[in-house]
C-alpha positions in Angstrom: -5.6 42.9 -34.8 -8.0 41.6 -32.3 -9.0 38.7 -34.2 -4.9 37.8 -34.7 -4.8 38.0 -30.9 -7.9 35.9 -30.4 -6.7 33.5 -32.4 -3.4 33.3 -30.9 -5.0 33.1 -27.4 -6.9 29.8 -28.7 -3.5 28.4 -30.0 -2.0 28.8 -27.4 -4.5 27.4 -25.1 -5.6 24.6 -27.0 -1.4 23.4 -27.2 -1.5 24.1 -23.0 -4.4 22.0 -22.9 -3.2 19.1 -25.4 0.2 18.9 -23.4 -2.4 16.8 -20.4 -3.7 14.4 -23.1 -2.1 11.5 -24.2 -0.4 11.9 -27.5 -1.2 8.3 -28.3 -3.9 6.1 -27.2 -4.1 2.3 -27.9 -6.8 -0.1 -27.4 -5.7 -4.1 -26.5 -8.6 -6.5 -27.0 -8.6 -10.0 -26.7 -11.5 -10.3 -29.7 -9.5 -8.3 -32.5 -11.2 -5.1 -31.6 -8.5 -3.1 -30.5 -4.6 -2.9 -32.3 -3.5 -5.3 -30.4 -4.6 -8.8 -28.4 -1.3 -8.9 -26.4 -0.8 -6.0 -24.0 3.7 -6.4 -24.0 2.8 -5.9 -28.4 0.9 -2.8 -27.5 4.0 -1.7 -24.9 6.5 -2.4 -27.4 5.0 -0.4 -30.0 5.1 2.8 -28.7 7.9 5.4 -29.3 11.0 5.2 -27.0 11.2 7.8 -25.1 8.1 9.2 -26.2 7.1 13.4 -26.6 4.3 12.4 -24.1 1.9 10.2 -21.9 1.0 7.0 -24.3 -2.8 5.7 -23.2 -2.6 2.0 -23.1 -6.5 0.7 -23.1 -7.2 -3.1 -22.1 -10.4 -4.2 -22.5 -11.4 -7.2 -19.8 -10.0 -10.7 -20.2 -7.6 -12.6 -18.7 -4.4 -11.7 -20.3 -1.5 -14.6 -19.5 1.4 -12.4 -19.9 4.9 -11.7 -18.5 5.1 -7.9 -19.3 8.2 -5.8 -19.3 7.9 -1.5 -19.5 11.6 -1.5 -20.1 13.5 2.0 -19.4 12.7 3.8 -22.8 9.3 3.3 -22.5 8.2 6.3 -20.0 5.1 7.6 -19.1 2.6 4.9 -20.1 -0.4 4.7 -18.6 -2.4 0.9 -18.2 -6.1 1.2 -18.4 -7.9 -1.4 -17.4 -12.2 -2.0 -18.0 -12.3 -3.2 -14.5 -10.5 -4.3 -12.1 -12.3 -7.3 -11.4 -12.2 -9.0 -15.1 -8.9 -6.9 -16.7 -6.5 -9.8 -15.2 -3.1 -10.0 -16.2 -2.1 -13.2 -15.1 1.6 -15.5 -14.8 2.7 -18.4 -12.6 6.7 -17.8 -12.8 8.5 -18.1 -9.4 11.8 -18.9 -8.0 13.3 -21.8 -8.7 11.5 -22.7 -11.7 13.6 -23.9 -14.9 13.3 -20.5 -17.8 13.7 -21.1 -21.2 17.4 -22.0 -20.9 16.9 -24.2 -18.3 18.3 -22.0 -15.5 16.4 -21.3 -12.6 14.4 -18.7 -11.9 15.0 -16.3 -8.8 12.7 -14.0 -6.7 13.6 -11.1 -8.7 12.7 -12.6 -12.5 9.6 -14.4 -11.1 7.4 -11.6 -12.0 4.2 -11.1 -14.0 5.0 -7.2 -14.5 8.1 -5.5 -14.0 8.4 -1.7 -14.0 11.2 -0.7 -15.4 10.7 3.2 -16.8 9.6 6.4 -15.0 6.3 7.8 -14.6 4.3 4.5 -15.6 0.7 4.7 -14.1 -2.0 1.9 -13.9 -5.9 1.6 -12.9 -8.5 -0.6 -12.8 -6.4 -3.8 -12.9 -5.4 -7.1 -11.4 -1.8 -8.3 -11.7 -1.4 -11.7 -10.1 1.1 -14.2 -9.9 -1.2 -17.5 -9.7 2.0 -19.7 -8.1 1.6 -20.1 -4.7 4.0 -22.0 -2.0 6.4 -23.1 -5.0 9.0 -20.3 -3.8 8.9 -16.5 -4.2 6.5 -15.4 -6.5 6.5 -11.5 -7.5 3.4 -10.7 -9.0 4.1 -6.8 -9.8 7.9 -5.5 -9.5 8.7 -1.9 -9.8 11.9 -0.2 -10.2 11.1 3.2 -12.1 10.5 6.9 -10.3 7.0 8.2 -9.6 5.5 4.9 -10.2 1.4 5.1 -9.1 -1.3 2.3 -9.3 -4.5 2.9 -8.5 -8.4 0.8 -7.8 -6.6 -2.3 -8.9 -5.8 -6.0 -7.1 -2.4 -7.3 -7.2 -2.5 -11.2 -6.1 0.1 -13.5 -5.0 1.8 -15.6 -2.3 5.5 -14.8 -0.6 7.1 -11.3 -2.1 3.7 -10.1 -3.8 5.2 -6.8 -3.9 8.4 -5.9 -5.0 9.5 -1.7 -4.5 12.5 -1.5 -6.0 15.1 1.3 -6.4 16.7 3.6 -4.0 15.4 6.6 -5.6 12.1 5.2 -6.5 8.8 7.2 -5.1 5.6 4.8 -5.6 1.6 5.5 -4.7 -0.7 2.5 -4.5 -4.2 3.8 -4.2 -7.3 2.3 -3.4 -5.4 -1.2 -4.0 -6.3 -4.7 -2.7 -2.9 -6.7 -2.0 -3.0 -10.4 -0.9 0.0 -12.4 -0.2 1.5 -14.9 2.7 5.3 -13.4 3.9 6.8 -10.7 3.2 4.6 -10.1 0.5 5.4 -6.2 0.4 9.3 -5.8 0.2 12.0 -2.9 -1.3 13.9 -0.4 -0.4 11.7 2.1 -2.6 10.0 4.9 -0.8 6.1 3.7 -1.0 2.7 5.5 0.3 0.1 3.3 0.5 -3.6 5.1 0.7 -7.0 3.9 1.5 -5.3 0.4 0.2 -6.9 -3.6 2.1 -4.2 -5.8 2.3 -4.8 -9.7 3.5 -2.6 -12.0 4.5 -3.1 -15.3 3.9 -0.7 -16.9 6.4 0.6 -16.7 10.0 3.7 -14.7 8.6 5.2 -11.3 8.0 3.2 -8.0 5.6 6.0 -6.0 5.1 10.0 -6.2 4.7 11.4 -2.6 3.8 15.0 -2.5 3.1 15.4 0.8 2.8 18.7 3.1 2.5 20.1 4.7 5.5 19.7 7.9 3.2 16.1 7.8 3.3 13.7 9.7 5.5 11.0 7.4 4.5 10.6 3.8 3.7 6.7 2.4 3.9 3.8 5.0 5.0 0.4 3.3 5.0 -2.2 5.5 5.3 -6.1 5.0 6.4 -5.5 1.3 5.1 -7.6 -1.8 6.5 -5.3 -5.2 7.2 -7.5 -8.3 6.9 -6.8 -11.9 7.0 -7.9 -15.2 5.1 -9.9 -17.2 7.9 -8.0 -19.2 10.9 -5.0 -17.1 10.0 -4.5 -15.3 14.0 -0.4 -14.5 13.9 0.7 -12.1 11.8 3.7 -9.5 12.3 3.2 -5.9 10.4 6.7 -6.3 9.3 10.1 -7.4 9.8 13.7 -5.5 8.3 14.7 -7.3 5.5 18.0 -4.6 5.7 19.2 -2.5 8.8 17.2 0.8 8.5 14.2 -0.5 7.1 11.4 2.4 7.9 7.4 1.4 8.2 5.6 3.3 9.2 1.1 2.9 9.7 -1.1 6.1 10.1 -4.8 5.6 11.0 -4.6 2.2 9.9 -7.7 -0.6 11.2 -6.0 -3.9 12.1 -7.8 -6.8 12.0 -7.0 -9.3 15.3 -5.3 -10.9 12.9 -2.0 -8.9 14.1 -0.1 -9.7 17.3 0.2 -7.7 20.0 4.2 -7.2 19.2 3.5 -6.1 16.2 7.2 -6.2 14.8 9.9 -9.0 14.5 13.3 -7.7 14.2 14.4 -10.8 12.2 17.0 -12.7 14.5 19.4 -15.1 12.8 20.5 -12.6 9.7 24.6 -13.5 10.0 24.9 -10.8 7.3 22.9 -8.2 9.1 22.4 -9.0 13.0 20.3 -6.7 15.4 18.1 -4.9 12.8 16.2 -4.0 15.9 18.8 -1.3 16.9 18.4 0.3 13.2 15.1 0.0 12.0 12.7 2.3 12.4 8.7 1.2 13.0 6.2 3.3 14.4 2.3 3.7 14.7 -0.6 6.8 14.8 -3.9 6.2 15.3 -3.8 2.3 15.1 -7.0 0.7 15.0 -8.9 -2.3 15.8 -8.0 -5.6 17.7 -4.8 -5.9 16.2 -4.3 -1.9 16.9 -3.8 -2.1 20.4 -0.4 -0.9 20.8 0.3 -1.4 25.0 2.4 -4.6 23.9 4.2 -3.6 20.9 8.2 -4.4 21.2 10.2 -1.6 22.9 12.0 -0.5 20.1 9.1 0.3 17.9 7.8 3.8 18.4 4.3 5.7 18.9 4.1 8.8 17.5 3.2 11.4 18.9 0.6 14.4 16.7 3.3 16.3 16.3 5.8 13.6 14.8 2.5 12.3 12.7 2.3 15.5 10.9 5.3 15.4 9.4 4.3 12.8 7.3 2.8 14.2 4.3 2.9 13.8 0.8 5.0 16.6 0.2 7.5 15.4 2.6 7.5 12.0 1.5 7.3 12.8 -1.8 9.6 15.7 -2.2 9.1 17.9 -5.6 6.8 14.8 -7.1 3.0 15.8 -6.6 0.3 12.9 -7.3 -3.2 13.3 -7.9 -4.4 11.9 -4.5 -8.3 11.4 -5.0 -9.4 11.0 -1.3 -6.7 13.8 0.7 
């Protein structure tokens, strides 16, 4: 009887355990080492709507893809070697002639777009190589407890794209480049221990996000740098009336001006964004953190309104692995 129930126990255990490991793993190599050579062959082959996590393994190369995780394709996780030689690379952008000879816009310029829940991705670069052609999304990402993590994701204007009312995204340990605007969406987004350059006198950030939502854009213990002789750079502007960023502990280069915000006059559609939006600061650092001259209708918080931003409240019943909090 003791030995039935020891070896029940082990069952069991071992099927608890198995349930954290991916049911499938796949290898992509560019030399015929792995299943595939094409990372979008190795997406498609996995099981829609799958019993599990699916491992997707890329071994470094530069990989000169548009990739799609469509809807039915949830919980994939892209594995890079290294971030600095696992590239996935494109050069679409709006305005350029598809296929069919229609042109492209901001929103199907992409190199990766994130369509399905609970996709992760490490050790990678996504970059859209066009640059001042028109928008150029390098990584667009509509889908629900969406993280990315030690990876670079390269571009020019709209590097970024957070779609999705409902969608909750973590960029970890991330280095993002771009000129305006060049993190944008109405998704809620936590950005932690992340650099982010700019690469012109423009805007970093344009939230859109839904009157609904408590929070839009919370950077945490990030670093803001600049390209060299770039010296004018807003922290963000409101692409829609209630866009919410928000920086924690964050070191500002002197790259940033001493306004900090732009409340994006001339928007017929959507005028005085400055009465809606919601920007504040905690703990700003460096040149470009000294808030005495930031616009009136941003907001400093105070150690009591900074601690209500958590991951649990930002995140709701969705827990990450955070690796440095």
């Amino acid at each position: 009887m003791k030995k039935l129930l020891l070896i029940l126990f082990i069952s069991i255990t071992n099927f608890l355990l198995a349930g954290n490991e991916p049911y499938i793993t796949i290898t992509v190599a560019q030399d015929g080492s792995g299943q595939f050579t094409s990372i979008q062959k190795a997406i498609t082959s996995i099981r829609d709507l799958g019993p599990g996590e699916a491992l997707v393994k890329i071994k470094a190369g530069t990989y000169h893809e548009k990739i799609v995780i469509p809807s039915s394709k949830h919980k994939i996780t892209l594995q890079g070697e290294n971030k600095e030689n696992t590239i996935i690379t494109n050069d679409d952008y709006s305005g350029k002639l598809d296929a069919f000879n229609e042109k492209m816009t901001t929103f199907n310029s992409y190199t990766l777009l994130v369509m399905s829940d609970d996709i992760k991705i490490s050790d990678l670069t996504i970059q859209n190589s066009s640059c001042n052609q028109g928008q150029d999304v390098a990584l667009h990402v509509e889908g629900d407890r969406f993280i990315i993590k030690n990876s670079k994701i390269l571009g020019c204007q709209d590097t970024v794209y957070t779609g999705g009312n409902h969608s909750r995204q973590l960029y970890e340990n991330c280095y993002i480049e771009g000129t305006t605007d060049f993190l944008f969406g109405s998704a809620t987004v936590v950005f932690k221990n992340c650099t982010i350059k700019s690469l012109a006198n423009s805007y970093i950030t344009a939230a859109s996000t839904d009157q609904s939502k408590e929070f839009g854009y919370v950077f945490f213990d990030c670093k803001l740098i600049a390209k060299e002789g770039i010296t004018k750079v807003f922290l963000g502007r409101p692409w829609r009336p209630y866009a919410k960023t928000v920086f924690i502990n964050t070191e500002m280069g002197n790259h940033i001006l001493s306004e900090g915000w732009n409340p994006w006059k001339g928007d017929k559609m959507f005028p005085d964004k400055d009465k809606t939006a919601y920007y504040a600061e905690f703990g700003s650092k460096g040149e470009g953190g000294k808030t005495e001259s930031r616009v009136a209708w941003s907001h400093q918080l105070t150690k009591k309104e900074a601690k209500k931003y958590t991951l649990k409240n930002i995140f709701g019943d969705w827990k990450p692995n955070i690796s440095n909090k």
